[in-house]
N, C-alpha and C positions, 0 to 999 in steps of 0.2 A: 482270128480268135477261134477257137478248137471249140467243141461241144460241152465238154468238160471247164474250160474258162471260163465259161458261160451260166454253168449251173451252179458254178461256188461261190456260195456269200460268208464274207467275212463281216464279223460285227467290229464296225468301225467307233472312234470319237463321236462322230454325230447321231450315233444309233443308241450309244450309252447314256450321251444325254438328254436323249429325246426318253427315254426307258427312265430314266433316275426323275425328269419332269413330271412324268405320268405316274409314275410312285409315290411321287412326293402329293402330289393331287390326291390323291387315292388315300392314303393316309388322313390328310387333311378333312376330306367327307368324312369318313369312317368315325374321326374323331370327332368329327362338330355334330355328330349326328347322334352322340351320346344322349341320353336322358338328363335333364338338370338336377342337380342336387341341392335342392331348396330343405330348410327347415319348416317342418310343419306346425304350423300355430296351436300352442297351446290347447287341450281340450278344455277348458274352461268358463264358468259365467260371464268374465271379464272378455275374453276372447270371444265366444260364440256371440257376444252383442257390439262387440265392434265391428262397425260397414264403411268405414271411411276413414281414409289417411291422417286426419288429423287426430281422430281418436289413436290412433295407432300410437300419434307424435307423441302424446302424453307422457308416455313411460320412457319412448325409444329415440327421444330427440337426444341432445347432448347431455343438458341439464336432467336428465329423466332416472328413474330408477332402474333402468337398464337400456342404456344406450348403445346405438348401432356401430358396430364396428368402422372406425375410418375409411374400411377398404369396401362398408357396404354402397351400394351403388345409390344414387339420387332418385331414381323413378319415384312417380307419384301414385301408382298402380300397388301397395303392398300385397293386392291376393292376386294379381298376376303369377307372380312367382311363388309367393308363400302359400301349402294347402290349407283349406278351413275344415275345422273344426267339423264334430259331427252335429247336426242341428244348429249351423251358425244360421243368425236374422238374417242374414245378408243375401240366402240362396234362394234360388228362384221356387215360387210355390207350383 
């Protein structure tokens, strides 16, 4: 083998998909590492004095006056994901 045969790399099948793997990863962080897009609770009397899931249930169960979409998720945490209110009870003094 000559000098030259030696120093030429070709970009092979297994190069492109080791390259498309490692893209596809990359992608994948980038996207999951987005910000959540939660609705923010109400500013309101009603809302700023709600601290507990079931309070929440009242309105937002099925039966309720404004119920959760089918596609909302089950967690038992509502202000995990949803912001509170300004001056909600519920924040730490």
């Amino acid at each position: 083998m000559t000098e030259q045969q030696k120093n030429t790399w070709k970009m092979g099948k297994r190069d492109m998909v080791f390259l498309a793997i490692i893209t596809a990863v990359v992608v994948i962080l980038v996207l999951g590492s987005t910000d959540r897009k939660t609705i923010p609770v109400p500013n309101d009397e009603t809302h700023r004095n709600t601290t507990a899931r079931a309070q929440c249930m009242i309105c937002h169960d099925a039966a309720g006056v404004r119920p959760q979409p089918a596609t909302h998720t089950k967690m038992e945490r509502c202000f995990l994901c949803h912001t509170q209110p300004e001056g909600w009870a519920g924040a730490p003094q």
